[in-house]
PyMOL commands that place a pseudoatom at each C-alpha (Angstrom):
pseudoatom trace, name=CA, resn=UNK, resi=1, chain=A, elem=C, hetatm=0, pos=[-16.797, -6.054, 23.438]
pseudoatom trace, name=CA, resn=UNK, resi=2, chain=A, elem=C, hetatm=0, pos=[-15.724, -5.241, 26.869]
pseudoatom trace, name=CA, resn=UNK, resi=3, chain=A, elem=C, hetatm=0, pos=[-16.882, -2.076, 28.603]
pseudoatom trace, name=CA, resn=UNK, resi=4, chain=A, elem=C, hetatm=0, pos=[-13.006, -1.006, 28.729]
pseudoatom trace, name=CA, resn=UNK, resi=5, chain=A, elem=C, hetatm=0, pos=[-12.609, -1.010, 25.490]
pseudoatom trace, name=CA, resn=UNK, resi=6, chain=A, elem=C, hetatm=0, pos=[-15.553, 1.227, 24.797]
pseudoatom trace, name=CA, resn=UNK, resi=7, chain=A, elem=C, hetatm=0, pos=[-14.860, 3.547, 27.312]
pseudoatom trace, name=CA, resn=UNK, resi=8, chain=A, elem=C, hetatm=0, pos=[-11.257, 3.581, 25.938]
pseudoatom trace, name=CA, resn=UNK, resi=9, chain=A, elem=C, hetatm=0, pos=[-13.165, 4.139, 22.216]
pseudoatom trace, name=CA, resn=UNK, resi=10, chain=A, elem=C, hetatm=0, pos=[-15.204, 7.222, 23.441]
pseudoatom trace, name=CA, resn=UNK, resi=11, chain=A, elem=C, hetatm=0, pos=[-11.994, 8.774, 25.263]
pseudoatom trace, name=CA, resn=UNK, resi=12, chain=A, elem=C, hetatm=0, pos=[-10.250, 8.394, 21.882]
pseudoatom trace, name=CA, resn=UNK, resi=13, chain=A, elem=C, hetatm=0, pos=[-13.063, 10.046, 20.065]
pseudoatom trace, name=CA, resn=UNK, resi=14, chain=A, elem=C, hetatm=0, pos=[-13.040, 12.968, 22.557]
pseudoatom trace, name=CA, resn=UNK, resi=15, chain=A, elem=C, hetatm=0, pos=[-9.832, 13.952, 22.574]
pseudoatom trace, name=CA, resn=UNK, resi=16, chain=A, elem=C, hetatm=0, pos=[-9.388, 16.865, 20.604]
pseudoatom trace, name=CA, resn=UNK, resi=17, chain=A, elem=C, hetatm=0, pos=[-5.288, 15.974, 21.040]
pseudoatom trace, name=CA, resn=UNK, resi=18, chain=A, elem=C, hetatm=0, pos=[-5.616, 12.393, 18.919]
pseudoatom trace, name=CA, resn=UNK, resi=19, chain=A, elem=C, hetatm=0, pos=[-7.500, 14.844, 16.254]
pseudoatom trace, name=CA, resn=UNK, resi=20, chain=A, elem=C, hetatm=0, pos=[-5.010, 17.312, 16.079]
pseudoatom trace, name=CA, resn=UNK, resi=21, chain=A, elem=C, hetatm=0, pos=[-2.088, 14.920, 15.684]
pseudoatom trace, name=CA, resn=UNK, resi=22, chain=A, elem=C, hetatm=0, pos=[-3.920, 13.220, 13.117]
pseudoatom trace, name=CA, resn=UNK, resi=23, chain=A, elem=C, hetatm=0, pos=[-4.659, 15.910, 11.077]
pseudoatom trace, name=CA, resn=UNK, resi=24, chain=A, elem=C, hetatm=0, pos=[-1.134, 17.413, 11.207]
pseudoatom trace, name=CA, resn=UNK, resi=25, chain=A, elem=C, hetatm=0, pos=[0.575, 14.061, 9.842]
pseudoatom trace, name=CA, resn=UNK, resi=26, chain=A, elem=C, hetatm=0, pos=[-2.324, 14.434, 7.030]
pseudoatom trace, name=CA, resn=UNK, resi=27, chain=A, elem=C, hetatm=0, pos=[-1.922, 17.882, 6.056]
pseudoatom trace, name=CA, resn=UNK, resi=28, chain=A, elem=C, hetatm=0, pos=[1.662, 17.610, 6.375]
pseudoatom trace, name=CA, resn=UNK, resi=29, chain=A, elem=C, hetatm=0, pos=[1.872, 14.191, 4.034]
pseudoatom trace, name=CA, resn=UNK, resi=30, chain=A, elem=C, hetatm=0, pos=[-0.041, 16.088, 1.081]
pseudoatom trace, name=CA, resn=UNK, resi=31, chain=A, elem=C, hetatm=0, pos=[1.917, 19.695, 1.990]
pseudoatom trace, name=CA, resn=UNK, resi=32, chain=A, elem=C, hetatm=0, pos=[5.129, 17.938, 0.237]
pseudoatom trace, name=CA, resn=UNK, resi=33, chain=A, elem=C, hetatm=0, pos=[8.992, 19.551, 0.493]
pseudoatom trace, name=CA, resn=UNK, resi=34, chain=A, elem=C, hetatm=0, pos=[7.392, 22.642, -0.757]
pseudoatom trace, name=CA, resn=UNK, resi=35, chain=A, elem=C, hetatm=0, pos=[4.503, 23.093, 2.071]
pseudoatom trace, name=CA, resn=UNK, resi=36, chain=A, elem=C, hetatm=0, pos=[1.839, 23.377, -0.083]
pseudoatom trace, name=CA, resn=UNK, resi=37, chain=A, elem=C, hetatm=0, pos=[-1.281, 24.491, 1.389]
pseudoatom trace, name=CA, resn=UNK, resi=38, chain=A, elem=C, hetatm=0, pos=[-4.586, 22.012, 1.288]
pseudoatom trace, name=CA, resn=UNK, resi=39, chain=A, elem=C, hetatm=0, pos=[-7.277, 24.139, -1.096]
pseudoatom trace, name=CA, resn=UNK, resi=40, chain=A, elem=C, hetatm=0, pos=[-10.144, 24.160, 1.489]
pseudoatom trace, name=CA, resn=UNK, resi=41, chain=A, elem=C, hetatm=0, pos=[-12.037, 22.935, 4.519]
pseudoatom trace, name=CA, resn=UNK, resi=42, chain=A, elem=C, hetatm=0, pos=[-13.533, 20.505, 2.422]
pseudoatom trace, name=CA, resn=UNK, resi=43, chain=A, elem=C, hetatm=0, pos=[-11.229, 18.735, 0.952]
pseudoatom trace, name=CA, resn=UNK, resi=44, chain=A, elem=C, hetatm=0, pos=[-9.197, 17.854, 4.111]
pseudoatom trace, name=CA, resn=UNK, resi=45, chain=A, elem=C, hetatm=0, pos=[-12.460, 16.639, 5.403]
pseudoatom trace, name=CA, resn=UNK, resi=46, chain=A, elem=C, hetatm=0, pos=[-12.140, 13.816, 2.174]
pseudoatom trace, name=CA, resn=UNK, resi=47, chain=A, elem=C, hetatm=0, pos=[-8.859, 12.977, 2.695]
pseudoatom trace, name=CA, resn=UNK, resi=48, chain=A, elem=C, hetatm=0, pos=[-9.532, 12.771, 6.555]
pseudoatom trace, name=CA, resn=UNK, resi=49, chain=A, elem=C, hetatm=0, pos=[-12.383, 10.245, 5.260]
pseudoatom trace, name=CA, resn=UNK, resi=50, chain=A, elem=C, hetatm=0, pos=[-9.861, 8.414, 3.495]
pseudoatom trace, name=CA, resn=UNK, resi=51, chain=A, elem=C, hetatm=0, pos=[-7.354, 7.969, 6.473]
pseudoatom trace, name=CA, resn=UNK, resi=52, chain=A, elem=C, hetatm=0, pos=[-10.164, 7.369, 9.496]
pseudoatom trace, name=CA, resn=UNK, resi=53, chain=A, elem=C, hetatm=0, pos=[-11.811, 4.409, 7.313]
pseudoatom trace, name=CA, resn=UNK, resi=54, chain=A, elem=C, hetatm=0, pos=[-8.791, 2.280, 6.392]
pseudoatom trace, name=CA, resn=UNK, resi=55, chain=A, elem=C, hetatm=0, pos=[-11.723, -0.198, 4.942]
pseudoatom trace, name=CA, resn=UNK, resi=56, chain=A, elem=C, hetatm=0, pos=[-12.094, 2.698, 2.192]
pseudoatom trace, name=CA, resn=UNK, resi=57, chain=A, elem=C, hetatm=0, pos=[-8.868, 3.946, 1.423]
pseudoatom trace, name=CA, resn=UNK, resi=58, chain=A, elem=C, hetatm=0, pos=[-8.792, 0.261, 0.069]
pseudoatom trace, name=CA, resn=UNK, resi=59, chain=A, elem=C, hetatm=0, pos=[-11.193, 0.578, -1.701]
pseudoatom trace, name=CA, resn=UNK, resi=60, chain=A, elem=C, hetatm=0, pos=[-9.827, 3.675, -3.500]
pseudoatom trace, name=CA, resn=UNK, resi=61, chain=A, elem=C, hetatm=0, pos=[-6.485, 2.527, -3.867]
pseudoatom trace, name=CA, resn=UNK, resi=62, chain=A, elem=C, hetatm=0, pos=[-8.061, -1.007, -5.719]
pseudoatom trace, name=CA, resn=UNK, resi=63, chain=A, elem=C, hetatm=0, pos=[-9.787, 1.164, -7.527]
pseudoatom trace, name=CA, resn=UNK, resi=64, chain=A, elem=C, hetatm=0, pos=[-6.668, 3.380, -8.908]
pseudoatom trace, name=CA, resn=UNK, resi=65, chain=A, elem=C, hetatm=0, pos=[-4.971, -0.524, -9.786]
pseudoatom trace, name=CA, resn=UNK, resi=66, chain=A, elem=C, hetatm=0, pos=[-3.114, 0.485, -6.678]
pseudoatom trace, name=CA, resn=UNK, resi=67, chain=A, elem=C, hetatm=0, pos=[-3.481, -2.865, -5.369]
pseudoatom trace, name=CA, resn=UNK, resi=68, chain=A, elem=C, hetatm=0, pos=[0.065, -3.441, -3.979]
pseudoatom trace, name=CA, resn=UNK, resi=69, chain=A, elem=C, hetatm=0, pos=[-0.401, -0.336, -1.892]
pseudoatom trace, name=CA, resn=UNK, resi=70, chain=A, elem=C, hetatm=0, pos=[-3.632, -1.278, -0.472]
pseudoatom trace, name=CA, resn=UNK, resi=71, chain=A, elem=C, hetatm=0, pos=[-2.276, -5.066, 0.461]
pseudoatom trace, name=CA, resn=UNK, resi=72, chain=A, elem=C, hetatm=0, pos=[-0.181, -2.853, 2.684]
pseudoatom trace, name=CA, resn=UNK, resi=73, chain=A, elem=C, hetatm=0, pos=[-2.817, -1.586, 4.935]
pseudoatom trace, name=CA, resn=UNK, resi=74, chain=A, elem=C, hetatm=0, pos=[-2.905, -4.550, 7.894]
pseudoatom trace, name=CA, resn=UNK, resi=75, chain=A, elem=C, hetatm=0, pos=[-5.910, -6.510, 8.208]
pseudoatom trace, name=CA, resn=UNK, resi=76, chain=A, elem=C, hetatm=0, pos=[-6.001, -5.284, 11.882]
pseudoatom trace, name=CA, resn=UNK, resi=77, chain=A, elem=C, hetatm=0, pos=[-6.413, -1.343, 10.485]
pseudoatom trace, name=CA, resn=UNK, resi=78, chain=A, elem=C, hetatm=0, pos=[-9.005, -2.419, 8.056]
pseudoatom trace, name=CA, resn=UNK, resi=79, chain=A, elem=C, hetatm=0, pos=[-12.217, -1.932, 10.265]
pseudoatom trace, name=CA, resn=UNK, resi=80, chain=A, elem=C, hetatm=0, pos=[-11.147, 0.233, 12.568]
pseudoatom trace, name=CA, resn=UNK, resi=81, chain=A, elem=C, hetatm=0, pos=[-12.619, 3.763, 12.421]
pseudoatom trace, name=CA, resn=UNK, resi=82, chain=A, elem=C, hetatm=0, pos=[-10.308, 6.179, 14.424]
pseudoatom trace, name=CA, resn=UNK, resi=83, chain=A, elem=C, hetatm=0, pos=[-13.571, 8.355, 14.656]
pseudoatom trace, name=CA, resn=UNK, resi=84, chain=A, elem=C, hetatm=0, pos=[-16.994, 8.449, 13.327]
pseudoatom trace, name=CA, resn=UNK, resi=85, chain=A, elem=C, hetatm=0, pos=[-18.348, 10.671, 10.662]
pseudoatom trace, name=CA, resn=UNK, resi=86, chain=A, elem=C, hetatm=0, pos=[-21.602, 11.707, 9.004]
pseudoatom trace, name=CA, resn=UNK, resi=87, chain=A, elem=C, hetatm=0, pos=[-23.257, 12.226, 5.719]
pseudoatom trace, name=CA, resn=UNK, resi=88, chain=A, elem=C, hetatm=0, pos=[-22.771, 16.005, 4.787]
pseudoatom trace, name=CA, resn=UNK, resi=89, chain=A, elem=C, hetatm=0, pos=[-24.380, 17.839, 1.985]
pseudoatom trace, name=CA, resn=UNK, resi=90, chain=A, elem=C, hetatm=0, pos=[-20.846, 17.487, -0.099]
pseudoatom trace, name=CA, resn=UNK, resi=91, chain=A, elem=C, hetatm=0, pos=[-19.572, 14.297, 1.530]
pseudoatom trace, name=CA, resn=UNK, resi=92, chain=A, elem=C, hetatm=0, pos=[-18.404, 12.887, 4.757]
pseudoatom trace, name=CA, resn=UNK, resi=93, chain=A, elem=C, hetatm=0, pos=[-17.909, 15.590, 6.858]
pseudoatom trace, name=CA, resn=UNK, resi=94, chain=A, elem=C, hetatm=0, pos=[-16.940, 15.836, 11.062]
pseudoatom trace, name=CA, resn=UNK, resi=95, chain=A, elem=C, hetatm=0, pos=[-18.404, 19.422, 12.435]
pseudoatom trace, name=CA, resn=UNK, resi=96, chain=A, elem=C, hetatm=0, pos=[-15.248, 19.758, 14.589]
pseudoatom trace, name=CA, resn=UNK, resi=97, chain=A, elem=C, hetatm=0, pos=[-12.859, 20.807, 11.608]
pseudoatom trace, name=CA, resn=UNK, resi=98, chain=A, elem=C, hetatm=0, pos=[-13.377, 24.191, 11.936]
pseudoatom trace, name=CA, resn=UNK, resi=99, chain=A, elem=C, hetatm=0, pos=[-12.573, 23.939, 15.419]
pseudoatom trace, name=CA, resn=UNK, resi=100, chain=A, elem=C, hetatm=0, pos=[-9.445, 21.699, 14.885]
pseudoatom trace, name=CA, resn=UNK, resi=101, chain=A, elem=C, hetatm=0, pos=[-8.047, 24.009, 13.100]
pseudoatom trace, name=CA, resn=UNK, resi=102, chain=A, elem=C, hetatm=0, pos=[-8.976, 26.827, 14.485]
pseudoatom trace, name=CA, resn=UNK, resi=103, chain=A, elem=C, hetatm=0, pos=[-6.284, 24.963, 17.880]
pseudoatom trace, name=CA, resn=UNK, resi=104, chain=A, elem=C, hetatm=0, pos=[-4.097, 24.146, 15.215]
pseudoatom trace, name=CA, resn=UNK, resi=105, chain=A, elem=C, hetatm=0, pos=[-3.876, 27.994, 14.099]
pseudoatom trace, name=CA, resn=UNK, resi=106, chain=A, elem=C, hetatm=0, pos=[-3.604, 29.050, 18.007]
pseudoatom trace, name=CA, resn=UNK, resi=107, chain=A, elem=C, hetatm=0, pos=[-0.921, 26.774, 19.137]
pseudoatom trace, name=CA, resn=UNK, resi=108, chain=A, elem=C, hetatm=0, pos=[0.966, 28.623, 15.618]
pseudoatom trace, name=CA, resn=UNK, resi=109, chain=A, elem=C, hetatm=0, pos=[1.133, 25.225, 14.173]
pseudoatom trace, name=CA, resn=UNK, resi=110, chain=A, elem=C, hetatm=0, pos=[-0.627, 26.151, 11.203]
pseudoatom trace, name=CA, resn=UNK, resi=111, chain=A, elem=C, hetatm=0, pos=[-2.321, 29.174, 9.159]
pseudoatom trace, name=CA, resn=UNK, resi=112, chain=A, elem=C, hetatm=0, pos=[-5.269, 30.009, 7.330]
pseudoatom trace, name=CA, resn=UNK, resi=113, chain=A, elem=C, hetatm=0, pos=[-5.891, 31.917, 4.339]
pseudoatom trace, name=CA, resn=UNK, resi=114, chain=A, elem=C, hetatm=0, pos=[-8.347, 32.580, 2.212]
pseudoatom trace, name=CA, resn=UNK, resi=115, chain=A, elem=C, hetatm=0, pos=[-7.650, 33.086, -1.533]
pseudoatom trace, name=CA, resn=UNK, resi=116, chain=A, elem=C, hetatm=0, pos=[-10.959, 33.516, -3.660]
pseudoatom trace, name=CA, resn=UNK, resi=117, chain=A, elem=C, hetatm=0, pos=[-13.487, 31.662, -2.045]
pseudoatom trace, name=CA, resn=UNK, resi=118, chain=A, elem=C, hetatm=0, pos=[-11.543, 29.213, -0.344]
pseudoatom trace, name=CA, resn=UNK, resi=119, chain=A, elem=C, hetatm=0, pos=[-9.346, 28.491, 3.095]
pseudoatom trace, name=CA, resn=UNK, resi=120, chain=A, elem=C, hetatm=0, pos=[-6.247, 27.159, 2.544]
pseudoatom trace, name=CA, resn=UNK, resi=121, chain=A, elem=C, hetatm=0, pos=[-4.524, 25.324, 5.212]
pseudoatom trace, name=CA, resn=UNK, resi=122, chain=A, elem=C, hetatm=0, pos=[-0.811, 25.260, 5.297]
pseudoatom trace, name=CA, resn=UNK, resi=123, chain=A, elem=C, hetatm=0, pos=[1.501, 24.067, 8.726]
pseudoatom trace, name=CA, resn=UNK, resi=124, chain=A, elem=C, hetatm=0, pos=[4.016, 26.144, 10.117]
pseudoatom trace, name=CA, resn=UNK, resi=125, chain=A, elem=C, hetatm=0, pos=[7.601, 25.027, 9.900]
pseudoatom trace, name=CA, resn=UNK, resi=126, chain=A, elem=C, hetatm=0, pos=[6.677, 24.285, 13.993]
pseudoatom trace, name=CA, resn=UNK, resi=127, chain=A, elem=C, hetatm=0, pos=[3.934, 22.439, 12.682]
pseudoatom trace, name=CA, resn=UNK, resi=128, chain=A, elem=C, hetatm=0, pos=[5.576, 20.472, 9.956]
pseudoatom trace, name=CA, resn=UNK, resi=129, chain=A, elem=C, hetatm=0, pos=[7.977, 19.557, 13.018]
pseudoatom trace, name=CA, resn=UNK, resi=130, chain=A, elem=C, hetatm=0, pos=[5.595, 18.433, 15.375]
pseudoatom trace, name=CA, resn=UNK, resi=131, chain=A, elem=C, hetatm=0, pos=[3.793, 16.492, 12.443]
pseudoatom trace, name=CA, resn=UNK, resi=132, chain=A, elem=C, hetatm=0, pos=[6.892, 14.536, 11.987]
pseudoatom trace, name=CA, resn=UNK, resi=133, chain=A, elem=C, hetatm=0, pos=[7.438, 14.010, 15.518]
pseudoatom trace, name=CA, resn=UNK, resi=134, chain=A, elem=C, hetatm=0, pos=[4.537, 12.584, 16.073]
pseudoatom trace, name=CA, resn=UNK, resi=135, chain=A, elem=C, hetatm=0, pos=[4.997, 10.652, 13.087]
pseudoatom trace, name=CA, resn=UNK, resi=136, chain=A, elem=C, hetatm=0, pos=[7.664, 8.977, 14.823]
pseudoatom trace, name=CA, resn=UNK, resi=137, chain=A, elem=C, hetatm=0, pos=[5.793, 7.287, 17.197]
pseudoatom trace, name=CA, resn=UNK, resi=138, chain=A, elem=C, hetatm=0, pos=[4.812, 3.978, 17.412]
pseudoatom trace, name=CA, resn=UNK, resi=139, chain=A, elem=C, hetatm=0, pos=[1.055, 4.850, 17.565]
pseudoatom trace, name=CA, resn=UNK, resi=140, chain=A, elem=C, hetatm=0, pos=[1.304, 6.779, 14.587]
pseudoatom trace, name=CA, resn=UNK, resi=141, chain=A, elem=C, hetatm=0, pos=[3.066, 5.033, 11.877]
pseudoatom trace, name=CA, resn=UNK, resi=142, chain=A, elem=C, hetatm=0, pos=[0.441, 3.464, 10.500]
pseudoatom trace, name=CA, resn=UNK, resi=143, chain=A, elem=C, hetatm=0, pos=[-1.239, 6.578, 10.036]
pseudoatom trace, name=CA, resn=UNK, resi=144, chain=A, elem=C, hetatm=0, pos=[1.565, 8.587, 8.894]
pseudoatom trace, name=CA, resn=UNK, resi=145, chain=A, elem=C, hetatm=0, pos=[1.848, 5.701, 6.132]
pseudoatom trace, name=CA, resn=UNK, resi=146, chain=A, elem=C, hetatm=0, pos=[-1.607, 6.102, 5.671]
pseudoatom trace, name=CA, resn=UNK, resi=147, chain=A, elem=C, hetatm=0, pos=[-1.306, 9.545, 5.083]
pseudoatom trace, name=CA, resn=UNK, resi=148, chain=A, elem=C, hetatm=0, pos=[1.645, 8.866, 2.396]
pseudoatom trace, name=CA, resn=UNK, resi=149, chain=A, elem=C, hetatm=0, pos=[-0.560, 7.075, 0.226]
pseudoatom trace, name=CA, resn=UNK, resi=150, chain=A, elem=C, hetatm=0, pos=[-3.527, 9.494, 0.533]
pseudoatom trace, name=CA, resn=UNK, resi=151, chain=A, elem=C, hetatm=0, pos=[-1.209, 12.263, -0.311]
pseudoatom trace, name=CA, resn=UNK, resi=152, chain=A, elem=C, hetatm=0, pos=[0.293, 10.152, -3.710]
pseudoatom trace, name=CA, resn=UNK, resi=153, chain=A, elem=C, hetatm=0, pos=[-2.897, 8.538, -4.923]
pseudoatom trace, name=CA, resn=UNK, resi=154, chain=A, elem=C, hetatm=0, pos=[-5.199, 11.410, -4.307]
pseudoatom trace, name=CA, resn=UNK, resi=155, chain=A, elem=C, hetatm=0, pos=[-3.612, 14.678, -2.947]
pseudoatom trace, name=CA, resn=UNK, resi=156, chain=A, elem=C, hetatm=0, pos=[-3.528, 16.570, -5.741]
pseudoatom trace, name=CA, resn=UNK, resi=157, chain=A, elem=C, hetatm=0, pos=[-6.944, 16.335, -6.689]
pseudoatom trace, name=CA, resn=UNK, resi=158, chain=A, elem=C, hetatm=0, pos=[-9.431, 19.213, -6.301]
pseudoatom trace, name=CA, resn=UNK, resi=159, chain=A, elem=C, hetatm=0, pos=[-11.931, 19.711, -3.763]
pseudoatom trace, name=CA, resn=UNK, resi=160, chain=A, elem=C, hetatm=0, pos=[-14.643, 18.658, -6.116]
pseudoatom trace, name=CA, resn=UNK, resi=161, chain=A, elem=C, hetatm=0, pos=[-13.251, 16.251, -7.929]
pseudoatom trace, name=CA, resn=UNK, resi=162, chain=A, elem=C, hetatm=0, pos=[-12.055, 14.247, -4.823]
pseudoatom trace, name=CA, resn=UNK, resi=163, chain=A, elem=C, hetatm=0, pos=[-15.934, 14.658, -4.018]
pseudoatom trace, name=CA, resn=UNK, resi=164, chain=A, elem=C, hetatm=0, pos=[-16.852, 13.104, -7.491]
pseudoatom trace, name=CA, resn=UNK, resi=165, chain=A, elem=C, hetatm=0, pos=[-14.553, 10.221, -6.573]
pseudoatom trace, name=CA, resn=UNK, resi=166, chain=A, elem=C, hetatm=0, pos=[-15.393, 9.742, -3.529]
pseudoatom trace, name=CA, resn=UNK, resi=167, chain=A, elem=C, hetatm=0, pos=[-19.094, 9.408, -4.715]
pseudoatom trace, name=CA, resn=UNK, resi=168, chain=A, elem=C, hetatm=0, pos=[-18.107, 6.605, -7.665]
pseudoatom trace, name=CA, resn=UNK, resi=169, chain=A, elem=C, hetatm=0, pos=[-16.174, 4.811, -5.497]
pseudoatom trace, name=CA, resn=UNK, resi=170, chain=A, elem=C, hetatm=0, pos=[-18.701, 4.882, -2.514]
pseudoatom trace, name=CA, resn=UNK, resi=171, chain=A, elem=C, hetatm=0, pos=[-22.683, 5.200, -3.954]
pseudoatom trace, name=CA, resn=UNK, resi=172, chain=A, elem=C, hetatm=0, pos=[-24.070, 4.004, -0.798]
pseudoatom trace, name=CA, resn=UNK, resi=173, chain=A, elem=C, hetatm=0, pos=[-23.207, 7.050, 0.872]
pseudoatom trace, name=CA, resn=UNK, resi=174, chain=A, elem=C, hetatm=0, pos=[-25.316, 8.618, -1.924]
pseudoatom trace, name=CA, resn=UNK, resi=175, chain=A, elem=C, hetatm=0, pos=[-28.405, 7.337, -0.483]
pseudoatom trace, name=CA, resn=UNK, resi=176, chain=A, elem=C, hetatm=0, pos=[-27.528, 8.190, 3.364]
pseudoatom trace, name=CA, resn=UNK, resi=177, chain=A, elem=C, hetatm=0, pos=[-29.590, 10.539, 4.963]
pseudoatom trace, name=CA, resn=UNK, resi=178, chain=A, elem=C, hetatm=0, pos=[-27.393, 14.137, 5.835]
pseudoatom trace, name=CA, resn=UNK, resi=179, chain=A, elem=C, hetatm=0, pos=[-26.462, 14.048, 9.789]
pseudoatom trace, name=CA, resn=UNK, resi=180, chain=A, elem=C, hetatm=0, pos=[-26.436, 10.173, 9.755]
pseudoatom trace, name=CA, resn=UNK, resi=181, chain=A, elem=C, hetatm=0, pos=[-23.182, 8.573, 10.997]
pseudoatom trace, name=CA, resn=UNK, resi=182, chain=A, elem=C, hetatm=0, pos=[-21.334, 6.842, 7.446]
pseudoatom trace, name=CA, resn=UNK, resi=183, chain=A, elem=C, hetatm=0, pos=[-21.086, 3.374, 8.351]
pseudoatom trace, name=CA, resn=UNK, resi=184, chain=A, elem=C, hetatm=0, pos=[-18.971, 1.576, 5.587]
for i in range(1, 184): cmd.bond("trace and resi %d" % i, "trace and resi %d" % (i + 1))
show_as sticks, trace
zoom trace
C-alpha cells in the first residue's frame, strides 16, 4: 500500500464532513416518508456498524435469506471500512457520535429529543434535503444503497434487539476486549 493512499485513508477518517454526510443518508434511509426518528444513540451506532463494514452487512443480509440483496454489494465495497470502530460495552461503538450529532443539530439539520430514557434523532426537512443531495453523488451511491437495505432488513428493530443480532451474527466480537478496534 502506497503512502498516498494511507495518507488519503487517515484524511478520510478525520473528516468530520465524510461522517456527517454519512450519517445523514443513514438516518434519513431508516427515517422513511414519515421522518421517523432513530430510538437512540445506540442504535444508530449498529446500523452505522452495518453500513462502515460492507463485509458484515453481508453477513446479516445472508443471514435474513437476503442473499440477492447482499450479491448486490460490489466485491470492491466488501473490505473496505469507511472508518474504524471499537468494541463498546453494548456493541461497536465510535466515541465521536455524540459529537456528530451534536454538528448535525447546529447546522439545524437535525434534532434531538429525549422521550423516556432515550435520544431520538430525527433530520430536519433541511436535513432530509441535504441527505438526498448528497445521495446524489457519485461518491455516495453506494452508500445511500447501503443505507436502503439497512433501513429494510433491519431498521425497525429495537436498540437491543439489533444488539442481540448483531451479537448472533458476529460472536467474535463477543470475545474482543472493550476499546479494541473491531477488525472483521
Amino acid at each position: 500500500m502506497s503512502l498516498k493512499v494511507i495518507h488519503l485513508a487517515a484524511k478520510i477518517e478525520n473528516s468530520d464532513s465524510f461522517h456527517l454526510s454519512r450519517l445523514l443518508i443513514l438516518i434519513n434511509a431508516t427515517a422513511g416518508k414519515t421522518n421517523k426518528p432513530i430510538d437512540g444513540i445506540m442504535k444508530l451506532a449498529k446500523l452505522d456498524f452495518l453500513l462502515r463494514y460492507p463485509n458484515c452487512l453481508i453477513r446479516v443480509l445472508l443471514k435474513l435469506g437476503k442473499e440477492k440483496a447482499a450479491k448486490e454489494i460490489t466485491e470492491e465495497e466488501q473490505n473496505t471500512i469507511e472508518a474504524r470502530m471499537i468494541r463498546f460495552r453494548f456493541g461497536p461503538w465510535d466515541k465521536r457520535y455524540r459529537r456528530w450529532i451534536g454538528i448535525l443539530v447546529s447546522k439545524g439539520l437535525a434534532i434531538t429529543y429525549l422521550k423516556g430514557r432515550t435520544i431520538k434523532v430525527q433530520l430536519t426537512s433541511d436535513g432530509s434535503e441535504m441527505a438526498d443531495r448528497i445521495g446524489e453523488l457519485g461518491e455516495f451511491t453506494e452508500l445511500k444503497k447501503r443505507s436502503k437495505m439497512i433501513s429494510t432488513t433491519v431498521g425497525k428493530y429495537s436498540a437491543t434487539k439489533l444488539k442481540d443480532f448483531v451479537y448472533t451474527v458476529f460472536p467474535e466480537i463477543v470475545d474482543m476486549k472493550w476499546g479494541k478496534d473491531i477488525e472483521l
